[in-house]
LOBA-722182 format. One record per atom (N, C-alpha, C): chain; atom name; x negated, y, z negated. Coordinates in steps of 0.02 Angstrom, whole numbers, plus 50000, padded with zeros to 5 digits. Each point is the difference from the previous one (the first is absolute). Example, Ala and Ser with C-alpha at 12.3 -4.5 7.8 and 13.67 -1.06 7.14 Angstrom:
2
<atom 'A','N',<49340,49716,49610>>;
<atom 'A','CA',<50045,50059,50000>>;
<atom 'A','C',<49955,50060,50000>>;
<atom 'A','N',<50018,50053,50036>>;
<atom 'A','CA',<49958,50059,49997>>;
<atom 'A','C',<50039,50055,49963>>;
***
This chain:
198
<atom 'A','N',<45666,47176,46501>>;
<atom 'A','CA',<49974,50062,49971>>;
<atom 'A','C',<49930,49991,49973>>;
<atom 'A','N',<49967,49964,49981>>;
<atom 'A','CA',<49950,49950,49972>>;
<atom 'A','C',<49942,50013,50045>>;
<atom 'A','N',<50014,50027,50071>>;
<atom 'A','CA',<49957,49974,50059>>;
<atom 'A','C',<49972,50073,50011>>;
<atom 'A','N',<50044,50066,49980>>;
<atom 'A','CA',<49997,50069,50006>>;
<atom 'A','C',<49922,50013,49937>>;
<atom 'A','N',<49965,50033,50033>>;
<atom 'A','CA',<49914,50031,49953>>;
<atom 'A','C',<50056,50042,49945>>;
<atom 'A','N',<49946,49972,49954>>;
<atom 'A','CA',<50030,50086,49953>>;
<atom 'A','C',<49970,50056,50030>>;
<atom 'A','N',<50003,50065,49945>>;
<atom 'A','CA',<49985,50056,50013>>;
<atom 'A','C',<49947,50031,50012>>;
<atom 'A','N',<49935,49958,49968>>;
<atom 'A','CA',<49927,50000,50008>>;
<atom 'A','C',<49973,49977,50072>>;
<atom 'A','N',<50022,49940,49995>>;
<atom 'A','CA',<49980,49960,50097>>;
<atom 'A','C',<50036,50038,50059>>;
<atom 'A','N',<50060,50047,49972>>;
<atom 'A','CA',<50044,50025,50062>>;
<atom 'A','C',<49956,50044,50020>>;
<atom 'A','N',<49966,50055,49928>>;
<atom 'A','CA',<49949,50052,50025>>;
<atom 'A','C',<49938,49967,50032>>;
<atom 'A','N',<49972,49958,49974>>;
<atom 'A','CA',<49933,49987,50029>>;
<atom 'A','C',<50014,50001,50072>>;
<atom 'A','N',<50070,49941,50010>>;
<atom 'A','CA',<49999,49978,50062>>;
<atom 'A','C',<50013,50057,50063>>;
<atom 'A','N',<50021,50058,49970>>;
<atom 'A','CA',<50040,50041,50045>>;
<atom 'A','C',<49930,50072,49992>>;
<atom 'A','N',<49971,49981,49950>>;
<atom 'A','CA',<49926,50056,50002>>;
<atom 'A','C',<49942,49951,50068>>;
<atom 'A','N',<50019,49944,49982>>;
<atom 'A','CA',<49964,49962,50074>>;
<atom 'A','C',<50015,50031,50048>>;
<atom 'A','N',<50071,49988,50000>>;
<atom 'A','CA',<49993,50011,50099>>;
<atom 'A','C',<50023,50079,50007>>;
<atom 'A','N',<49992,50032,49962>>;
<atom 'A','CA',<49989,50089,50021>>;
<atom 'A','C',<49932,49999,50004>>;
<atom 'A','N',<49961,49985,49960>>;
<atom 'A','CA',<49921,50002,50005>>;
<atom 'A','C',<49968,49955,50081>>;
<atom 'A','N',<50008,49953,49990>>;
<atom 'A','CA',<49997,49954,50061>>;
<atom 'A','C',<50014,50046,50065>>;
<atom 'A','N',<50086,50013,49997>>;
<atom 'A','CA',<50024,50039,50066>>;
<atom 'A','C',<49967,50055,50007>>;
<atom 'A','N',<49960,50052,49960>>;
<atom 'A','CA',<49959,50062,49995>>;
<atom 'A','C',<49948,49993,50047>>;
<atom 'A','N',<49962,49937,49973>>;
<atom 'A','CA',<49916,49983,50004>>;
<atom 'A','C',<50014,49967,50080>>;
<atom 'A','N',<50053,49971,50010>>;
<atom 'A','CA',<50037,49970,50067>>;
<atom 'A','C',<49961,50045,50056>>;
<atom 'A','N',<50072,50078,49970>>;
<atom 'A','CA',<49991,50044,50055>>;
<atom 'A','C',<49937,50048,50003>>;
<atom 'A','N',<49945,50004,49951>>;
<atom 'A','CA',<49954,50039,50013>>;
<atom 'A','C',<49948,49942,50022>>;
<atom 'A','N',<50009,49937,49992>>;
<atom 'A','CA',<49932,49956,50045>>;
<atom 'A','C',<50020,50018,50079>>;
<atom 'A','N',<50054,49991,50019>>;
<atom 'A','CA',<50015,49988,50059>>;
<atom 'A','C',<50055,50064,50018>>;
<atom 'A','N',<49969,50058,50014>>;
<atom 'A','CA',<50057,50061,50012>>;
<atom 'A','C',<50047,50002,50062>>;
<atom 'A','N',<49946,49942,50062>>;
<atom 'A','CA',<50036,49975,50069>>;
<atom 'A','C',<50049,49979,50012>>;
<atom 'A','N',<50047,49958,49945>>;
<atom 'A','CA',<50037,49955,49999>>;
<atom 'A','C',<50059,50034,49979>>;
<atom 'A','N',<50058,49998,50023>>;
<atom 'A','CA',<50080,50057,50006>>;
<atom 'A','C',<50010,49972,49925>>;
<atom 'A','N',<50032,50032,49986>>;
<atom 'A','CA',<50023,49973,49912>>;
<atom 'A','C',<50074,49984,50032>>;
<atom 'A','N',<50021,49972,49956>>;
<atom 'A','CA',<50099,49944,50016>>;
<atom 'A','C',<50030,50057,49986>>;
<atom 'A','N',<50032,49973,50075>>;
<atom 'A','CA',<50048,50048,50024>>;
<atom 'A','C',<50064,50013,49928>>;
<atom 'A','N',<50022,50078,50015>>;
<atom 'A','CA',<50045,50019,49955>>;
<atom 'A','C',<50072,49972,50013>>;
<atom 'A','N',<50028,50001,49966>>;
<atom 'A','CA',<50082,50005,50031>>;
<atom 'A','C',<50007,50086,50016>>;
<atom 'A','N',<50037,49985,50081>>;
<atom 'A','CA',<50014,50064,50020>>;
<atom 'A','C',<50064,50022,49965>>;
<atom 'A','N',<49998,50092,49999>>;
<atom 'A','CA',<50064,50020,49955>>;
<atom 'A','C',<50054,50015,50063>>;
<atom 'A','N',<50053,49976,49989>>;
<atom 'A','CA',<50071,50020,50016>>;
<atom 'A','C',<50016,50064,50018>>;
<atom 'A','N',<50039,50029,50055>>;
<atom 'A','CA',<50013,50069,49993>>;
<atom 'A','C',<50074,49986,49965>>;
<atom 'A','N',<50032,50079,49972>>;
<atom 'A','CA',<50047,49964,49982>>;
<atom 'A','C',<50052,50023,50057>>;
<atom 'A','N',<50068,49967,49988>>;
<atom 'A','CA',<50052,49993,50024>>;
<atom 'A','C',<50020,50096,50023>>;
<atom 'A','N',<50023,50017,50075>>;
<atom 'A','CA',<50024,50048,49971>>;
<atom 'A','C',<50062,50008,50032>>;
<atom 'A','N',<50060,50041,49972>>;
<atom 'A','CA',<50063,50001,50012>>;
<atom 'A','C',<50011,50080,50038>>;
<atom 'A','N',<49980,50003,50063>>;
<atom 'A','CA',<50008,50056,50034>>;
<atom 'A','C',<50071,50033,49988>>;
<atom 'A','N',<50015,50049,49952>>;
<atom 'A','CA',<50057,50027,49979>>;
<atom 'A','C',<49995,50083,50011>>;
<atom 'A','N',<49971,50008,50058>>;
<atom 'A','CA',<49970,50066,50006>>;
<atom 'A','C',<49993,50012,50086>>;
<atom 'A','N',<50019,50040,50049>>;
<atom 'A','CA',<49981,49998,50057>>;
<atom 'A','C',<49927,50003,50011>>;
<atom 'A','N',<49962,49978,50039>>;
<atom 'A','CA',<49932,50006,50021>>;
<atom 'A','C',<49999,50059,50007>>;
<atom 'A','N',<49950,50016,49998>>;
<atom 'A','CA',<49962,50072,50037>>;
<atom 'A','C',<49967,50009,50073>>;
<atom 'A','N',<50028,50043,50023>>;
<atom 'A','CA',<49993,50041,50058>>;
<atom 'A','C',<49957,49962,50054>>;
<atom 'A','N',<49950,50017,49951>>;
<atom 'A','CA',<49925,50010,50016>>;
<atom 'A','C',<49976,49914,49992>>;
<atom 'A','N',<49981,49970,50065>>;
<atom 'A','CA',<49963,49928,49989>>;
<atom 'A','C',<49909,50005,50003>>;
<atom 'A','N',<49969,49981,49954>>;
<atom 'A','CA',<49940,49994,50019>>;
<atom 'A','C',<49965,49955,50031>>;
<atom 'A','N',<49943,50048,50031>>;
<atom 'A','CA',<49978,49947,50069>>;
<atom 'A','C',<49935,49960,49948>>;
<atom 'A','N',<49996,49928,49994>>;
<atom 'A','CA',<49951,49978,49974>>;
<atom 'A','C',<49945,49976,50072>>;
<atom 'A','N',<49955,50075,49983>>;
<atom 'A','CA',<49927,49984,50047>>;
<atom 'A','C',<49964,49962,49998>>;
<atom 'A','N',<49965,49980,49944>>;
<atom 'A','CA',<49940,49970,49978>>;
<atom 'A','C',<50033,49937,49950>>;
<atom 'A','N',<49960,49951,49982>>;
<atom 'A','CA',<50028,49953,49957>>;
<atom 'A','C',<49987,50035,49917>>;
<atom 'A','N',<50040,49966,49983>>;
<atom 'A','CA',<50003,50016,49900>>;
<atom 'A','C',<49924,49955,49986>>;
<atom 'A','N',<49985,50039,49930>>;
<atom 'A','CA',<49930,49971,49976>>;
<atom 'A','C',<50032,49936,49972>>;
<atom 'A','N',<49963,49945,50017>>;
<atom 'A','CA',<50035,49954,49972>>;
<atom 'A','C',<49997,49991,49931>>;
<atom 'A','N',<50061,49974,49956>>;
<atom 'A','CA',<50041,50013,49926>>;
<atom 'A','C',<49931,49970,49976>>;
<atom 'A','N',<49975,49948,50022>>;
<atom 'A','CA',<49952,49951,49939>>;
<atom 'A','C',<49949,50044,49986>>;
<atom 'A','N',<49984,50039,50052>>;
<atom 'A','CA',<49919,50021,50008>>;
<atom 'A','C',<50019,50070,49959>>;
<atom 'A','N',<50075,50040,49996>>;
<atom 'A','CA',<50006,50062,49964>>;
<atom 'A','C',<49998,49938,49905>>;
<atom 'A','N',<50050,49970,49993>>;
<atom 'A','CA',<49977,49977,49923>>;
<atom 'A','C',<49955,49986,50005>>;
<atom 'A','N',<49947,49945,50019>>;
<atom 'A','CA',<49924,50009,49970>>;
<atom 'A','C',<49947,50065,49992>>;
<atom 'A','N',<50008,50047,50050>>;
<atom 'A','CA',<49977,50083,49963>>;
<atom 'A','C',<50027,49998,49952>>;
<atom 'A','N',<50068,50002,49987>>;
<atom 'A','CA',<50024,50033,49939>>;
<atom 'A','C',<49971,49980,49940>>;
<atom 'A','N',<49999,49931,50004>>;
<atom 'A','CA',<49965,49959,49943>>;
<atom 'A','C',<49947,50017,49995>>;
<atom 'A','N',<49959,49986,50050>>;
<atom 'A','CA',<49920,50015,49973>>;
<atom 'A','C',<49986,50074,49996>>;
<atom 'A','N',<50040,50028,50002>>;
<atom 'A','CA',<49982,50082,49991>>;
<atom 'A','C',<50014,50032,49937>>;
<atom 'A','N',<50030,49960,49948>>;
<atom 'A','CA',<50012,50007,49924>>;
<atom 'A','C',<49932,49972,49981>>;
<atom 'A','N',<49956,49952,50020>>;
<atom 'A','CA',<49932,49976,49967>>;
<atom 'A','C',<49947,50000,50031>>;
<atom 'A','N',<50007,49992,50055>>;
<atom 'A','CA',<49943,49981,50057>>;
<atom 'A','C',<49960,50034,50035>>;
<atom 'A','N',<49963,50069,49985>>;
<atom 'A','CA',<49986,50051,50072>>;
<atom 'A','C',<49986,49987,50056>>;
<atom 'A','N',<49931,49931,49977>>;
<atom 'A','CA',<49982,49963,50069>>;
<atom 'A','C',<50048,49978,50056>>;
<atom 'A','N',<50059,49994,49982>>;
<atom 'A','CA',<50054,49942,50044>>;
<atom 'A','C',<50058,50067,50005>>;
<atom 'A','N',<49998,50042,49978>>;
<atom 'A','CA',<50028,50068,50015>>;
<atom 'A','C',<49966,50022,50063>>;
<atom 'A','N',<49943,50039,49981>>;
<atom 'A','CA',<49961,50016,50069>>;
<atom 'A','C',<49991,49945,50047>>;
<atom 'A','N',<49982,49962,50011>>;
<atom 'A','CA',<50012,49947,50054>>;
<atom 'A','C',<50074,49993,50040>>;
<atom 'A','N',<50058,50003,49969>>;
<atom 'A','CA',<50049,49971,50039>>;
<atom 'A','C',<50019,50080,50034>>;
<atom 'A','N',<49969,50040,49951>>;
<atom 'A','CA',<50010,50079,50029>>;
<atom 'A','C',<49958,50001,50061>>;
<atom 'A','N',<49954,49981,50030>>;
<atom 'A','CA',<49961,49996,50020>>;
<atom 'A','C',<50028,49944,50070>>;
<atom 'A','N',<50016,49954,49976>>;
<atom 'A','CA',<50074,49959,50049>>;
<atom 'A','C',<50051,50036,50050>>;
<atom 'A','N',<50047,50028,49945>>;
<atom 'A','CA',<50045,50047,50018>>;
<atom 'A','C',<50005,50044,49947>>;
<atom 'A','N',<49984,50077,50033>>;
<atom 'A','CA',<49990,50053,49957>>;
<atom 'A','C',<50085,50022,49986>>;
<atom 'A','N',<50043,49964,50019>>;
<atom 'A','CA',<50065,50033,50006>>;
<atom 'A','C',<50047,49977,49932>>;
<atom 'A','N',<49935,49945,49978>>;
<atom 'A','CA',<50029,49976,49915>>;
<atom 'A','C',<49988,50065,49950>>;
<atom 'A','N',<49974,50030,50016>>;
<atom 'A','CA',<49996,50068,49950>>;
<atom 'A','C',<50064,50032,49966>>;
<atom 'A','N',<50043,49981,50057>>;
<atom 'A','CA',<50065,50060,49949>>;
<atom 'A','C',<50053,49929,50045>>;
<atom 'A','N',<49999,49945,50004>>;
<atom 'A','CA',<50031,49937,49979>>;
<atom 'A','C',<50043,49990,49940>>;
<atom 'A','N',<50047,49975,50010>>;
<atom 'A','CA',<50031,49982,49936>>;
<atom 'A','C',<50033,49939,49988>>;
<atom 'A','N',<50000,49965,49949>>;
<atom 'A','CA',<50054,49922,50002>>;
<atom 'A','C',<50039,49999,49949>>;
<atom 'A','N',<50055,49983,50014>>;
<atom 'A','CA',<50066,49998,49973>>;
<atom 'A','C',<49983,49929,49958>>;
<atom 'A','N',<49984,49994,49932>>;
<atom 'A','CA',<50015,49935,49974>>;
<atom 'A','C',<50062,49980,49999>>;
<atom 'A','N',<50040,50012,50010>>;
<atom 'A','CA',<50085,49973,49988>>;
<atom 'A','C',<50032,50063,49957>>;
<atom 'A','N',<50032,50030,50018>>;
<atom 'A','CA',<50074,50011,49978>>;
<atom 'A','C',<49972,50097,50002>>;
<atom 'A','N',<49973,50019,50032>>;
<atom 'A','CA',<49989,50050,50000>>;
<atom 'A','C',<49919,50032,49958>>;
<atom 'A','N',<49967,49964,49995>>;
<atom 'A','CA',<49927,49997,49952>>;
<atom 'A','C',<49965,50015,50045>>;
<atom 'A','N',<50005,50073,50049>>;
<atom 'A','CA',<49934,50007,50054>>;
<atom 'A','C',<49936,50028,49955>>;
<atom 'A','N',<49928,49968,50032>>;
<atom 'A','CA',<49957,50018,49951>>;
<atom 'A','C',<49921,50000,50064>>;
<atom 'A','N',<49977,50045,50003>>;
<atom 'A','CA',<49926,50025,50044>>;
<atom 'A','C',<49958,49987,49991>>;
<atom 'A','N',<49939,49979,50020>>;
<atom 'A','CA',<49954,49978,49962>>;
<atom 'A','C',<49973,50048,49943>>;
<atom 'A','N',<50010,50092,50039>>;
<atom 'A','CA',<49992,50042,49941>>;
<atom 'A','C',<50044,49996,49936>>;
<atom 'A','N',<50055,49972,50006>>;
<atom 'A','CA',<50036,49983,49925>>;
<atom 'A','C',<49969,49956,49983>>;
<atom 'A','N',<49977,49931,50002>>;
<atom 'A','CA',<49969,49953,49996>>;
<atom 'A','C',<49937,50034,49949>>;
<atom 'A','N',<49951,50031,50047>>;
<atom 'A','CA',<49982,50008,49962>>;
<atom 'A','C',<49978,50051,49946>>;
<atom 'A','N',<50051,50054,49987>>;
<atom 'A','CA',<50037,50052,49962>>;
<atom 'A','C',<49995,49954,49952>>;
<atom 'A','N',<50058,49970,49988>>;
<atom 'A','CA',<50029,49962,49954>>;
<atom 'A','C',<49948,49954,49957>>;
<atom 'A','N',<49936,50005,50036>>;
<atom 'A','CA',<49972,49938,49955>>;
<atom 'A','C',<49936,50062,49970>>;
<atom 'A','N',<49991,50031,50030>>;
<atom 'A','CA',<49959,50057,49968>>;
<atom 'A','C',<49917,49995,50042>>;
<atom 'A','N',<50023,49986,50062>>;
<atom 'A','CA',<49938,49986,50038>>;
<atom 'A','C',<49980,50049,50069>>;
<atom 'A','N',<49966,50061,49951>>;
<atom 'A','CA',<49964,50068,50027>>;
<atom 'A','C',<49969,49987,50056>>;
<atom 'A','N',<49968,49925,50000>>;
<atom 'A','CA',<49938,50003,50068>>;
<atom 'A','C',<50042,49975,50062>>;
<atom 'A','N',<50050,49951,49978>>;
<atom 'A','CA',<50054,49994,50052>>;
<atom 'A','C',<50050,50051,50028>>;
<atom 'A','N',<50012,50041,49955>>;
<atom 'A','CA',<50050,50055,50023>>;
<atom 'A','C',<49974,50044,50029>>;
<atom 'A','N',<49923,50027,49979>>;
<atom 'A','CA',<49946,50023,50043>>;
<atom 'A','C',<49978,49984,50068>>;
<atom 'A','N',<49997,49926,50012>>;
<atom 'A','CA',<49985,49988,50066>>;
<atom 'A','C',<50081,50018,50065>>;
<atom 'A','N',<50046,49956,49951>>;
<atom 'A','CA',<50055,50045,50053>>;
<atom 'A','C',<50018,50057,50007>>;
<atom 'A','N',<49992,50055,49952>>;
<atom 'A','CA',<50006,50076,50022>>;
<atom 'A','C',<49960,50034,50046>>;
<atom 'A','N',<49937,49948,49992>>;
<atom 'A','CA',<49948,50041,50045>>;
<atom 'A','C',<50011,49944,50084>>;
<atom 'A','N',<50053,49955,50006>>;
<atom 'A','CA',<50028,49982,50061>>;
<atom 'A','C',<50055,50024,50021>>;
<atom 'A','N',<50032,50053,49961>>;
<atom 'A','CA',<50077,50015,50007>>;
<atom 'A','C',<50054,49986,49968>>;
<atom 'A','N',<50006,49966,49941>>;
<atom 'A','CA',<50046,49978,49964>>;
<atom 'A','C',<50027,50071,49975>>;
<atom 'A','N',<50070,49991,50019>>;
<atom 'A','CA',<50063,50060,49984>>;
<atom 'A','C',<49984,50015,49908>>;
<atom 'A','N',<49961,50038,49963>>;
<atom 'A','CA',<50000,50014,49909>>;
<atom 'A','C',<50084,49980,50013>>;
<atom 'A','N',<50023,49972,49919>>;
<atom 'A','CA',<50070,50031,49986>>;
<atom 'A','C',<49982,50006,49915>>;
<atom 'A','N',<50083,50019,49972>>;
<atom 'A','CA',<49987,50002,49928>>;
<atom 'A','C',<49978,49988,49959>>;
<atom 'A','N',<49990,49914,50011>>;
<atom 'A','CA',<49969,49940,49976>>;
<atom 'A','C',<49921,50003,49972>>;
<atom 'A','N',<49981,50030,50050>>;
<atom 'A','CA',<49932,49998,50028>>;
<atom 'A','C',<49961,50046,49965>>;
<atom 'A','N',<50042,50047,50024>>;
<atom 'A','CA',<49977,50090,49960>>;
<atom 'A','C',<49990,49964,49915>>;
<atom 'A','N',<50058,49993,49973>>;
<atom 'A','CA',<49998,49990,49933>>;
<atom 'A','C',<49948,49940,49975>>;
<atom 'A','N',<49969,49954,50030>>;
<atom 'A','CA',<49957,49947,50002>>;
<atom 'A','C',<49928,50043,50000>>;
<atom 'A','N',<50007,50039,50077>>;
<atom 'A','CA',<49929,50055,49979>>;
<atom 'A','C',<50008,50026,49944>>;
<atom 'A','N',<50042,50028,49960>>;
<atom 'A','CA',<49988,50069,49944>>;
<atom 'A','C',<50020,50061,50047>>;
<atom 'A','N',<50037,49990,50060>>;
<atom 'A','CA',<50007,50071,50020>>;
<atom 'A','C',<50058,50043,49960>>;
<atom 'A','N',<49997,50035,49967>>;
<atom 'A','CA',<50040,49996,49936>>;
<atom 'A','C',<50063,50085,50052>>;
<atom 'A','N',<49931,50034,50033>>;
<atom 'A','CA',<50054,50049,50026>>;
<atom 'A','C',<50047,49992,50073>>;
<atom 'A','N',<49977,49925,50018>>;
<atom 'A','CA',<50044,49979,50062>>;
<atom 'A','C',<50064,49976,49969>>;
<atom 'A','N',<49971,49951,49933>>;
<atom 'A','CA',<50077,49977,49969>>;
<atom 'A','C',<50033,50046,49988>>;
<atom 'A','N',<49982,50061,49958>>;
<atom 'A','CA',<50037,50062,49975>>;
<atom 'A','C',<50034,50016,50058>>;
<atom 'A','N',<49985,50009,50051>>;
<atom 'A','CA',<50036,50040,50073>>;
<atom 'A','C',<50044,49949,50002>>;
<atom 'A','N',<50005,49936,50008>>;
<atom 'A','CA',<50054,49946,50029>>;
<atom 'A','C',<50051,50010,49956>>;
<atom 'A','N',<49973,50012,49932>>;
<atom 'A','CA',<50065,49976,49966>>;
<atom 'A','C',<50046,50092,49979>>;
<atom 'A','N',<49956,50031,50025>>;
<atom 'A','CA',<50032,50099,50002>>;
<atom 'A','C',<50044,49978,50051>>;
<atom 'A','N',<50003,49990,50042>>;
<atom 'A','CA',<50013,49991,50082>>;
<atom 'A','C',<50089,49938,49964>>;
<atom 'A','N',<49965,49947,49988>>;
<atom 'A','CA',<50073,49970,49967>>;
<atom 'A','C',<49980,49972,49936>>;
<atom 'A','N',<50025,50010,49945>>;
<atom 'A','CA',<49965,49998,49930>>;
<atom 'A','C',<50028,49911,50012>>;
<atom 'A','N',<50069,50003,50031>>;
<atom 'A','CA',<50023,49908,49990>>;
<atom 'A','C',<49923,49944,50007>>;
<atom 'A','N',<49966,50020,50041>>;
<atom 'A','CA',<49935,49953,50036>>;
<atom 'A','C',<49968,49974,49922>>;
<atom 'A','N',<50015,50005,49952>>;
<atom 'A','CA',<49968,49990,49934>>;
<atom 'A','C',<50035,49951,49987>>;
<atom 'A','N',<50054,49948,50034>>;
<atom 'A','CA',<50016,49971,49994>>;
<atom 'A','C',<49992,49922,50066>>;
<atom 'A','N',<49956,50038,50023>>;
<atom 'A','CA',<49987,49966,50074>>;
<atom 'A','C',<49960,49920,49989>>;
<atom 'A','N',<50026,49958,50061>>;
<atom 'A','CA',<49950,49948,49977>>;
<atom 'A','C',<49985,49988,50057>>;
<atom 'A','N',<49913,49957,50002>>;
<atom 'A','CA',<49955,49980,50043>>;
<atom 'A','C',<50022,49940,50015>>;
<atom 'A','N',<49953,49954,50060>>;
<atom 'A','CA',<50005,49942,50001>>;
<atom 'A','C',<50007,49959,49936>>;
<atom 'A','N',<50048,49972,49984>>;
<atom 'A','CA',<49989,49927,49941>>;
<atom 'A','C',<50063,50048,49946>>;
<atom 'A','N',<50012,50057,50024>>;
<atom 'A','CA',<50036,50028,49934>>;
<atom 'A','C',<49939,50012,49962>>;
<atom 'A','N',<49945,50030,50006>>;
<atom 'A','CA',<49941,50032,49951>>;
<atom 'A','C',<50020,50094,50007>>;
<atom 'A','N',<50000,50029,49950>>;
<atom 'A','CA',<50017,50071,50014>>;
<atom 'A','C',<49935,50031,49983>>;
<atom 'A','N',<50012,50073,49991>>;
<atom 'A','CA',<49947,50048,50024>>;
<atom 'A','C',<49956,49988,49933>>;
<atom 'A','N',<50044,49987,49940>>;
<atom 'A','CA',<49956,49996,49933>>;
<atom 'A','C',<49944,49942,50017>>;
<atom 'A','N',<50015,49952,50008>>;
<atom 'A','CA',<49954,49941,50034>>;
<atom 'A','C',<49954,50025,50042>>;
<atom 'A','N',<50011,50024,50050>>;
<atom 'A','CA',<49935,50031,50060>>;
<atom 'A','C',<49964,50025,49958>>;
<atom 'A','N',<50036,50053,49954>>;
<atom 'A','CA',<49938,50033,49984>>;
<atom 'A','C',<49962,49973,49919>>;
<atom 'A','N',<50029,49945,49988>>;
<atom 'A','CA',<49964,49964,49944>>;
<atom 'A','C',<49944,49952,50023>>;
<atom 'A','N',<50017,49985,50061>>;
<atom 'A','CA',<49951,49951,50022>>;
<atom 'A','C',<49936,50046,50030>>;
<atom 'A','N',<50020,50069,50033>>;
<atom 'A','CA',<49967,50038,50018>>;
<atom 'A','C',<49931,50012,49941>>;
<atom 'A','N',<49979,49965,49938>>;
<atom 'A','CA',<49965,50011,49950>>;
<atom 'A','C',<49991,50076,49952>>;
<atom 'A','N',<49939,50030,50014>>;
<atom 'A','CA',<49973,50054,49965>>;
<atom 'A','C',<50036,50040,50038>>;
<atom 'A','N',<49975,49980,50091>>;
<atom 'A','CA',<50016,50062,50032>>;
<atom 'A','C',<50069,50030,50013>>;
<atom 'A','N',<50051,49957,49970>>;
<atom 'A','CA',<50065,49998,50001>>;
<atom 'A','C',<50034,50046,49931>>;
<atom 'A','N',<49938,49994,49946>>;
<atom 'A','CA',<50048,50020,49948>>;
<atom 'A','C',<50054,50068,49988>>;
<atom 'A','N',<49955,50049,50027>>;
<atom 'A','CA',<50046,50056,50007>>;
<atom 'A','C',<50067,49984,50019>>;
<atom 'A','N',<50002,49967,50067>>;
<atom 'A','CA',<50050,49984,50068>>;
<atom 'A','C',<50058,49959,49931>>;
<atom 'A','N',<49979,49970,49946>>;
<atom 'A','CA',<50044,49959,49971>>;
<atom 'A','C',<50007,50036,49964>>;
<atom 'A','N',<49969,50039,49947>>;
<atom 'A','CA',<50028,50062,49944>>;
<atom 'A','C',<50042,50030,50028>>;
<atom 'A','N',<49994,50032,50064>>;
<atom 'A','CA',<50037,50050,50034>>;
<atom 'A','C',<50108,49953,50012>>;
<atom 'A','N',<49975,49937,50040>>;
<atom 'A','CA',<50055,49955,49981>>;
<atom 'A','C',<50046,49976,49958>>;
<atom 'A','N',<49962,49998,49939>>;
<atom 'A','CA',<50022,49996,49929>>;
<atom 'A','C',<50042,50058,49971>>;
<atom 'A','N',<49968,50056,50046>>;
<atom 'A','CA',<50043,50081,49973>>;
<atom 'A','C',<50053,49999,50031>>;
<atom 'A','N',<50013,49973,50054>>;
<atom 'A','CA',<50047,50012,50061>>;
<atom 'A','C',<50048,49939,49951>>;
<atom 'A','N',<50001,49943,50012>>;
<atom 'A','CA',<50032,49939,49952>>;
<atom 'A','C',<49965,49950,49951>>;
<atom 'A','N',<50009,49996,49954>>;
<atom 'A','CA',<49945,49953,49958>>;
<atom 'A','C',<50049,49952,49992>>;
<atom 'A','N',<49945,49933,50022>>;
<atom 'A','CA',<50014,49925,49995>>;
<atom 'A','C',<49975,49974,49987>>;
<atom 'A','N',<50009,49937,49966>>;
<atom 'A','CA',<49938,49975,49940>>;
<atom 'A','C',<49960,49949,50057>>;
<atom 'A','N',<49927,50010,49996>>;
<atom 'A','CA',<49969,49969,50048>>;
<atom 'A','C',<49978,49935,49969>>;
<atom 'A','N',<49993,49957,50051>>;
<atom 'A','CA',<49963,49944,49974>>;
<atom 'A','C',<49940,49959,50043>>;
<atom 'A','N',<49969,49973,49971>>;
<atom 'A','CA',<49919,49984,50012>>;
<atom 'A','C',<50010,49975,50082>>;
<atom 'A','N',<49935,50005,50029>>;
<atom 'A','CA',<50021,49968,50080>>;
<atom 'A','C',<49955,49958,49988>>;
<atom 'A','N',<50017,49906,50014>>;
<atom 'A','CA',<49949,49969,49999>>;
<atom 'A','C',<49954,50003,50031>>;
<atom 'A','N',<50009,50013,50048>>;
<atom 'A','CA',<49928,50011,50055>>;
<atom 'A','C',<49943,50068,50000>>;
<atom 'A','N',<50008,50050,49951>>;
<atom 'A','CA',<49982,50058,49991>>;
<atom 'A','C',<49932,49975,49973>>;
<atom 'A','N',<49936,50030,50037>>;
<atom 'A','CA',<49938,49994,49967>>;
<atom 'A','C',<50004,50024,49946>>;
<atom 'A','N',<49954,49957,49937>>;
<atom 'A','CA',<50019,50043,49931>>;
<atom 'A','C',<49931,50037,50009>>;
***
């Protein structure tokens, strides 16, 4: 036990090699970063007759790696957003299942983090608006219609389990109405988003 860093050397040592691995990948952007572990589908127990109807697969599927890296870089990145859009424009309304039912777009992506110039560049490529999104803009009378239409949606959640109060907290100034208006509909005690420009 003697041989284990304390708590000071564990951080230094482990602020090294995040810093290190950072400066890694922006000297050299050429070089594939280590491979992920691929995810599992899960098991399924066909307890249901198939359907009718078989589909003809024409074209190949976008491949899974290349839909998660949009996803990712489309919560921070515009540059590496537009580019892979620019790849294949068909990542626009893409989606990846992190495990267990967590589908998330790059427009949730970046909804959720409160990033206007990103959600901007995919609307103006086609990205499907949804609830998320609206309430992230401040569209305060699109939310009002969704939730007239089914008042339950006030209980709805985005990729990660983030709900509409979140979109539209991260959404900043231009959001505030969109969250007063939320607060009338259900009030829940909010709390700080670390990542929120102060």
């Amino acid at each position: 036990m003697s041989d284990l860093p304390d708590r000071r050397a564990f951080t230094a040592l482990t602020a090294g090699f995040v810093l290190g691995a950072a400066s890694d990948l922006t000297a050299a952007p050429d070089v594939a970063p280590m491979p992920r572990a691929a995810p599992t589908e899960a098991p399924l127990d066909l307890d249901y007759p198939p359907p009718n109807f078989q589909p003809s697969w024409r074209r190949p599927q976008i491949n899974r790696r290349l839909v998660a890296d949009f996803v990712v870089y489309a919560h921070t990145d515009p540059a590496m957003t537009s580019r892979l859009l620019d790849k294949e424009p068909a990542l626009v309304n893409a989606y990846m299942d992190w495990g267990g039912g967590d589908w998330e777009s790059g427009l949730g992506g970046a909804s959720h983090m409160g990033r206007r110039d990103i959600v901007s560049v995919l609307l103006e490529r086609g990205a499907r608006p949804d609830l998320f999104c609206a309430a992230m803009l401040g569209m305060t009378d699109t939310v009002r219609a969704f939730l007239t239409l089914q008042p339950k949606l006030i209980d709805a959640r985005g990729p990660h389990g983030f709900t509409l109060h979140f979109h539209a907290q991260v959404g900043g100034r231009d959001a505030e109405a969109t969250l007063e208006y939320l607060q009338t509909v259900k009030k829940i005690e909010l709390r700080p988003v670390p990542f929120l420009k102060k």
